[in-house]
Steps between C-alpha positions, in 0.01 A plus 500: 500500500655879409548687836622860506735468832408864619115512380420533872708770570395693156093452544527635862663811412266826582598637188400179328155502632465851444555459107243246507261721644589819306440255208136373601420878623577594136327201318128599723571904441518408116182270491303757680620813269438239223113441572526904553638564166305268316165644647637873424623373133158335396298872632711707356493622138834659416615179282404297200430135546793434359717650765274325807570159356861554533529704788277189619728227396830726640292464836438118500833421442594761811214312727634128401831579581328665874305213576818270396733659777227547690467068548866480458605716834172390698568141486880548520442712834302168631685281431878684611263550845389092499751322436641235666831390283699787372533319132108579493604850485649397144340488186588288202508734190254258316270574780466869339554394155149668472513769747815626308349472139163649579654831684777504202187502295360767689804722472528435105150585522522869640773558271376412207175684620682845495610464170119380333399814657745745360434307126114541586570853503734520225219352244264751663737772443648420145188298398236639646224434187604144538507496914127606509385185276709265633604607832366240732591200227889627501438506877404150532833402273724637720370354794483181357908575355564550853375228682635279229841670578473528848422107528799393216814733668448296893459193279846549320685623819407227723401196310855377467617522871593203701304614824733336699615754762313678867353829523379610835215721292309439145604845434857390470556293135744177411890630496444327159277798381701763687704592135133509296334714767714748511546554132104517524536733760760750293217502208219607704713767612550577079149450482400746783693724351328470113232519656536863708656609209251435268200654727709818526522513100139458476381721810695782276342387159151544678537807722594649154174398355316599768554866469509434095167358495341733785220598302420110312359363874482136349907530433540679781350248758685195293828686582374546868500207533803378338692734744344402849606122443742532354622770775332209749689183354850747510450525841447127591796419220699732725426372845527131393812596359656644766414177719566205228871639433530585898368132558724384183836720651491351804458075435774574226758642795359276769601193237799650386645735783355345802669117433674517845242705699307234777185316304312654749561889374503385180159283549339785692570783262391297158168486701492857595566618125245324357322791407283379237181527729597903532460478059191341525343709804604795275277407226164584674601721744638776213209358305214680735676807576541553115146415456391762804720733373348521132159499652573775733623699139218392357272679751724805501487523102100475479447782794790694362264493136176546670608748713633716155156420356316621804691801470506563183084427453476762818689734280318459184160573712670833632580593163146469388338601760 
């Protein structure tokens, strides 16, 4: 049977137990912001269908990977407090074949998801005759393209590894993956950084036709909208940056800088910079306060024109009186 001769000593650590709570604390704050979101998404009326089925499908893949780590660190925490043999503490790496492949599915998931968003809003921007009529078919294709991708990259990373090592968590892979992962991990920091890129290019494209089009309201509100998500999915491309290459940084160093530091540092702080929960929670949190915030703009715009109305009827009436 694999044993890990200090599990013990690593799964009693405060700042062990901590991370495992900081993890579920995260995975329940993003499940409730989720069902908040989701409510706020399908009442409000700021976006084409086309952009809801996405923004949708970006948020399942953020609430499977929640409810994953959620099980993960709840029945990890039970059984580090129950057991009777230390070499239960242990887990064979074929015991979270699927853990591992269905949270690397999640991940691929998200980042995929930023980039069917941006192209969502580059056919609306550069296509826009062709957007309106087929809209919520091209939406359907990506998310179908992304699944399909997000399902074949896990398959190819893991399905030749030997599974034949110990973990002391499912959110620690086979040493036999360690080379693929973080080559995986490298392009989603590329791919992050398309991605922000490419919102940036066409938030500019569309604040331009927005004050080209001011008095056309139909091109007007399609370039409205093309610049709140795509100013939106910048902002989540940007957070979830920041923490995948933080997250990516430090397992790179702690594998290649850290070989002599005590498995118990190195153990503790892999666990502590798993900060993929902190991408996901970012998803529906910035979600709802982009949605109040273009509500509250909303509201401002329509008094600000009512109000000029009012006045400028009460003006009219003086003039004529």
């Amino acid at each position: 049977m694999l044993c890990i001769a200090d599990a013990a000593e690593i799964v009693k650590q405060p700042s062990w137990i901590a991370a495992q709570c900081f993890h579920i604390l995260l995975s329940v704050a993003t499940l409730i912001l989720s069902v908040k979101f989701i409510f706020n998404l399908k009442k409000s009326t700021i976006l084409n269908v086309s952009a809801v089925i996405l923004l949708l499908l970006f948020t399942a893949f953020a609430n499977l990977h929640a409810v994953m780590l959620l099980g993960i660190q709840i029945r990890e925490l039970v059984n580090n407090a129950l057991y009777t043999d230390t070499c239960h503490l242990t887990l064979k790496t074929s015991t979270c074949a699927i853990p591992n492949y269905v949270m690397m599915f999640c991940v691929m998931g998200m980042m995929l998801s930023q980039h069917i968003l941006w192209l969502d809003r580059f056919f609306a921007t550069f296509l826009a005759k062709f957007y309106r009529q087929w809209s919520k078919t091209l939406a359907v294709c990506l998310c179908l393209l992304t699944i399909a991708t997000s399902i074949l990259v896990p398959f190819i990373l893991f399905h030749n590894d030997p599974y034949d090592d110990a973990v002391l968590t499912c959110l620690s892979t086979s040493a036999a993956s360690d080379v693929k992962i973080n080559r995986l991990f490298y392009s989603f920091i590329a791919m992050a950084l398309l991605a922000i890129t490419a919102n940036v290019w066409l938030f500019v494209i569309n604040r331009h036709k927005q004050k080209a089009f001011r008095f056309n309201v139909t091109h007007r509100f399609e370039a409205y909208e093309n610049v709140l998500l795509t100013k939106w999915i910048g902002l989540v491309a940007s957070v979830q940056f920041f923490f995948m290459t933080t997250y990516s940084l430090a397992i790179f160093l702690i594998r290649t800088r850290c070989r002599n530091s005590p498995n118990v540092t190195k153990q503790v702080i892999a666990n502590w910079f798993y900060l993929v929960p902190l991408a996901t929670l970012s998803l529906p949190l910035i979600s709802l306060l982009v949605i109040h915030h273009s509500a509250r703009k909303r509201m401002v715009s329509i008094r600000r024109m009512t109000s000029q109305r009012s006045d400028h009827m009460v003006h009219l009436v003086k003039m004529w009186s």
